[in-house]
Every structure is written in C-alpha cells, then in structure tokens.
N, C-alpha and C positions, 0 to 999 in steps of 0.2 A: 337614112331610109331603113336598113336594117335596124337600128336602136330602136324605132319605132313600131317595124314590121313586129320582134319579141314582144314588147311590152305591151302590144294588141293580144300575139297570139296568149303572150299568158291570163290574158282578161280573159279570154275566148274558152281555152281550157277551164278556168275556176268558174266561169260564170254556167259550164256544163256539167263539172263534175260535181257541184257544192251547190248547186242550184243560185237560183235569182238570189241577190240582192236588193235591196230596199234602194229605190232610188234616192242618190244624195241630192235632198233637195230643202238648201236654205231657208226657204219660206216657210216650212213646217211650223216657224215659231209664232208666226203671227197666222196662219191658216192651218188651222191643226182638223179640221177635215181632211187633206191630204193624206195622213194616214191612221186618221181616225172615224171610224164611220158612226161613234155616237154623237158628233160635235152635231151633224146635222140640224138643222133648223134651230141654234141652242141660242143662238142672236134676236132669234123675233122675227127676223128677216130676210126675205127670198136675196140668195147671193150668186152672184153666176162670178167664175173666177178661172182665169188663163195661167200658168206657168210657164215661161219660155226658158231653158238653160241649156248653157255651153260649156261645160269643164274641161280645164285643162287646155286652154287655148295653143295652137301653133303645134301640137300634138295631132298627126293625120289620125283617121280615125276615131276622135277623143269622145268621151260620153256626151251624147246629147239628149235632151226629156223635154216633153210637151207635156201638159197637161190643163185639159179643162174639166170644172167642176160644177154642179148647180145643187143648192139645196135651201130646203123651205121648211117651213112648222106645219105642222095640220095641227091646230090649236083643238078641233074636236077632240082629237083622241092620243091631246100629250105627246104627239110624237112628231117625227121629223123623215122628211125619206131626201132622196137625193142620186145625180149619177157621177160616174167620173170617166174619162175616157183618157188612157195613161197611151203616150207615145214611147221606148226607149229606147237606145239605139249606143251600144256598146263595139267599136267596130265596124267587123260588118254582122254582128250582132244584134235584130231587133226584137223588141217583144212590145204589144199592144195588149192592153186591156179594159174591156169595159165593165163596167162593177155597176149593179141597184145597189143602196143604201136605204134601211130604215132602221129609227130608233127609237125607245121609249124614255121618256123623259121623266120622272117624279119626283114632286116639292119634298124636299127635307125640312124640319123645324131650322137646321142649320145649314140651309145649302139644297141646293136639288142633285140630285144622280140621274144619268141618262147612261142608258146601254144601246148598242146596236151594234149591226152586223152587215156586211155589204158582200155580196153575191154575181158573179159572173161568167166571163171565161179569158182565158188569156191563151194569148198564141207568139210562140217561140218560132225564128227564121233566122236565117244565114244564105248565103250567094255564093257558096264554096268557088263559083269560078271566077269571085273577086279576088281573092287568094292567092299571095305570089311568095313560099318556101323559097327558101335559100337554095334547097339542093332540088327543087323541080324544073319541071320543060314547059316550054309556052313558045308557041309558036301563034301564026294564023290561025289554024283550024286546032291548035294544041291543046288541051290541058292537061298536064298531069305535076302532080303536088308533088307524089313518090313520097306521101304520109298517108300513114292509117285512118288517120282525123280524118285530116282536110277531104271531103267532097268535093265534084267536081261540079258541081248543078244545088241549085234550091234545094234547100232543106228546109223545113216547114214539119210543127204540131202544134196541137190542140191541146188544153186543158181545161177543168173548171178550177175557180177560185173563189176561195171562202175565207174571210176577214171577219174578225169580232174585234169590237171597243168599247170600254165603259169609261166614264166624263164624272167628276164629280164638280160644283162649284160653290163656292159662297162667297160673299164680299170682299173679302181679302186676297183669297188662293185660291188655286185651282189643280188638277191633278186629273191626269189622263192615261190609260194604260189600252193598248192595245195590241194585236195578234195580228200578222196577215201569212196567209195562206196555211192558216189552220190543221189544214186536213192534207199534207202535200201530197199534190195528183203527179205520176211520169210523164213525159211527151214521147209520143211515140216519133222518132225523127228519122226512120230509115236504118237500114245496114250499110248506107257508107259511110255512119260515124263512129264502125268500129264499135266497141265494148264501153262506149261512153253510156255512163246510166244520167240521160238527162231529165227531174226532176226536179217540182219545186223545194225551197228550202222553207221552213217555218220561222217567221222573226217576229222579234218580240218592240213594243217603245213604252218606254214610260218619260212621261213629260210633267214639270210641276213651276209652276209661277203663281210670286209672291207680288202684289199691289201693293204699291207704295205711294202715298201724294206726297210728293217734294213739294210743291206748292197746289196752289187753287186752279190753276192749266196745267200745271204738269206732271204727269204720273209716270212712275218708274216701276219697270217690272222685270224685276231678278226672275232667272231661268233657269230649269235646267231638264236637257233630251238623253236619253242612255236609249240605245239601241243595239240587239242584241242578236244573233244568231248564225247558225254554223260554227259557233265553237267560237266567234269574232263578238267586240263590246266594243262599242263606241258612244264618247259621252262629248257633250257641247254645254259650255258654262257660257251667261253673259250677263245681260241686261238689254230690255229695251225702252224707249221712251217715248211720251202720247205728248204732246201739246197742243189741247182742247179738239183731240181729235182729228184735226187738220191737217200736223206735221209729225211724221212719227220716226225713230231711227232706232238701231240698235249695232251693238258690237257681242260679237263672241265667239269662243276658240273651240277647238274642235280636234279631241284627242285629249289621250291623258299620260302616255309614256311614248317612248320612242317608235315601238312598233304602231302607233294607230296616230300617231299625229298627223295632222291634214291640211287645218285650216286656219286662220284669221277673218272671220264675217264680218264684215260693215254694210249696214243696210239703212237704207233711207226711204220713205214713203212724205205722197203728196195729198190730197183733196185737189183734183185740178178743177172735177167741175160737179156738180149737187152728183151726188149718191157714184161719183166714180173717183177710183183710190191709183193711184202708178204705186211699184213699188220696184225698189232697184237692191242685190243684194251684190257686192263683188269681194272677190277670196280671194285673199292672199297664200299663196300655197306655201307650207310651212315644211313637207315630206322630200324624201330625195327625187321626187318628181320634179320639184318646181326647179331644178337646170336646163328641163327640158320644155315646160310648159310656162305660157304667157298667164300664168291664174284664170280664175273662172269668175263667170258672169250670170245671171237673173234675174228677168223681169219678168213681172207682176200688175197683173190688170183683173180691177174689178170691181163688179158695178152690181149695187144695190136696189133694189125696191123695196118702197118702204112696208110694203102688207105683203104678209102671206101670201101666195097664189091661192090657198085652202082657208080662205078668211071664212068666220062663222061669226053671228053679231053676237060681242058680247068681248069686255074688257081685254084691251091685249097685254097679254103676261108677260114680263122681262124677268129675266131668268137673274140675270146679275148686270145690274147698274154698268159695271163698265165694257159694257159691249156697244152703249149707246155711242152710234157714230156722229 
C-alpha cells in the first residue's frame, strides 16, 4: 500500500509542478484527431468516436482517460470543426476538458494542407481528504496530512486552453505537427497547496506515416509519433495494417533509451457492423513499473456517417484515397 501510496504522490507532485501532461493514449495512431485539431473533417466524413483507458492495471489509483470526439467537413468553406470532451484522472488527480475545433483545409498540386486550432477551458481537481501520508492522523471526524501539499478538502481551478495543428497529406505520406496548450494559463488552486505553482505545460507532437500496398487488400503503414515537452521526449516506432478496410492491427514500442521506455502496443480493430469500427489496444509494460502493474488496456468505438452534417450540392471531395472506409 505504501509502494503505491509514493508512486501516486510523485505523479501528484509532477503533474503540479511541471504542469499537465499529454494523455498517454495508444489510439492516437489511427485517430489523430485526438491531438490534432487539423485532422478534423479531413475523411469526408462525419465521425463520432469514444476512447476508454486503463493504465497500469492492479496499480490503486493508476491513470485512467475517457474521451469522446465528433468532427465533420463543411465542404462550403474547405473546412472542418469538431468537439472533444477529455476525462483524466491521475490518482486522485482529475482534469476535464472541453475544446471547439475548427480547421482550414487547402488542395495542394501535391497533397492538401489543413491547419487548425481547438479552443476551450479545462479544469484541474484533487480530494485532498482522499489522501492518507504516512506520517498523518485520520481519525472519525480527523484529517490531517501534517504536509504542506496535501489539503484537506476539494481543490478545484479553472483555465482556458488553446491547441494549434497543421495536417499535411498526399497519397503515399502524411505528416502532422501539432501544439496543445499553446499559451499556458495557472490555476488558481487555493493556499492549501502551499507554494506549488500549478500551471499548464506546453507540448509539442509530431506524427509521420508512410503507405505501403503489400498487396491488393492489404496496406501497411510505417509510423512514427515524437512527443515533446517539459524538458521530456517520447518517440513510438511501429507499423500498422488495413485489410480492405475491415480488419486493421498494428504493433509498436514506445521509448527510445532507458529513461523513457514504456511500452510494447498491439492493437487490433474490427468493422462489426456498416459504418461502426471496435478497436482494442493492449501494452505490455516494458519500465520498472511493470513489477508492479498488470499492463494497460483501450478500447475504441466509432461510428461513421457517410455525408457531412454541413452537406452543400455539389461533388464530395476526398482528401486522400486511403481514408476510404
């Protein structure tokens, strides 16, 4: 219980003093809306899509994230908008956010380029009198930590939050670079947490995959995600694979030296029924964590329609061939 109780509070500590990190979230590879707000409508078609994870299983406390997402084309005016509504919960650690997205899309001779930018506010919380210090009192009516930190009640701020992404595509590759929390806002959290400066942190992703047809159904597509900030870089190498659409998998690792090594991803997706996708991703943990923890789990749900909600008459545009589902 103590092993545990530490390895919370040091989450708890970093996740205040160094600001948010970027939720670790497998799926990014095949839904790069997630943390890119130009991808939006870049398919042709209206996508609503769930994320559910559990990291770090048999770990009390261990990171958990929801997220759902919706975005569409407005074929009038090139662009794409969209929301996303982020759950995340580090401990007893959460933060909520809801973000607009919109983005501008424009045909290149070789490729189209789309930029955008997603907009909202997000809100940081803690239960200080979830909290049980080694060296505090807890009785009945008790709390007390007897730490500077730890509060004894709700803590709760407010921020805004601002994300930029640009999307380049063409028939072969593609290439994705984007920013969240651009501009970082403080949270104001109270004087019971001490001289902690709780603010957001600025992070950077860049993302690039290569199209490959192994055969006439089957397409392969080399990867790769570098994520960047507070002074921390984390890169994920893989591949993944389409078979006409229907059945889609991938494998890829996650780190690149001893300090940021994480992962082994295996991911697997279905077509179970017209325009709805499952998708399953499970990590093998590769860090000095995994003595402690049962690896990590997410699934993936999401369902198509085939036209824009913003239809206007008049030919519909595909951005790049293999996005057709």
């Amino acid at each position: 219980m103590r092993k545990n109780f530490y390895i919370l509070l040091f989450t708890f500590i970093g996740y205040l003093s160094i600001g948010q990190q970027l939720p670790q979230m497998s799926s990014v590879h095949w839904d790069k809306f997630i943390q890119n707000p130009a991808f939006g409508g870049v398919t042709g078609v209206t996508q609503i899509t769930g994320h559910f994870r559990s990291q770090w299983q048999s770990i009390e406390g261990q990171p958990k994230t929801q997220l759902l997402s919706f975005n569409t084309p407005i074929d009038a005016i090139n662009s794409g908008v969209g929301a996303l509504i982020l759950g995340d919960q580090i401990g007893r650690v959460r933060r909520q956010n809801f973000m607009l997205t919109y983005n501008y899309m424009m045909d290149l001779p070789f490729g189209f380029l789309s930029g955008g930018m997603a907009v909202g506010m997000e809100r940081l919380t803690y239960n200080g009198s979830d909290w049980r210090a080694p060296d505090g009192e807890y009785g009945f009516t008790t709390i007390n930590h007897n730490d500077p930190i730890l509060a004894n009640e709700n803590i709760s701020g407010l921020a805004p939050k601002l994300d930029f992404g640009l999307f380049f595509s063409s028939q072969f590759f593609e290439v994705g670079l984007s920013s969240q929390s651009v501009l970082p806002f403080r949270y104001q959290l109270g004087d019971q947490v001490g001289n902690i400066d709780a603010r957001q942190s600025r992070s950077y992703l860049f993302q690039a995959s290569y199209f490959y047809d192994y055969t006439e159904e089957i397409l392969l597509v080399p990867s790769i995600l570098v994520k960047a900030g507070s002074g921390l870089v984390q890169t994920e190498l893989g591949v993944g694979a389409d078979y006409l659409g229907v059945i889609k998998g991938g494998l890829y690792f996650r780190g690149y030296d001893s300090k940021s090594i994480d992962a082994l991803i295996v991911q697997a997706g279905y077509q179970f029924a017209e325009n709805a996708y499952a998708y399953y991703s499970f990590e093998l943990g590769l860090s000095g964590l995994r003595k402690v923890h049962d690896n990590s789990h997410e699934i993936s749900l999401r369902y198509i329609i085939d036209e824009p909600l913003f239809k206007v008459k008049r030919e519909k545009v595909i951005y790049n061939p293999r996005y057709i589902e």
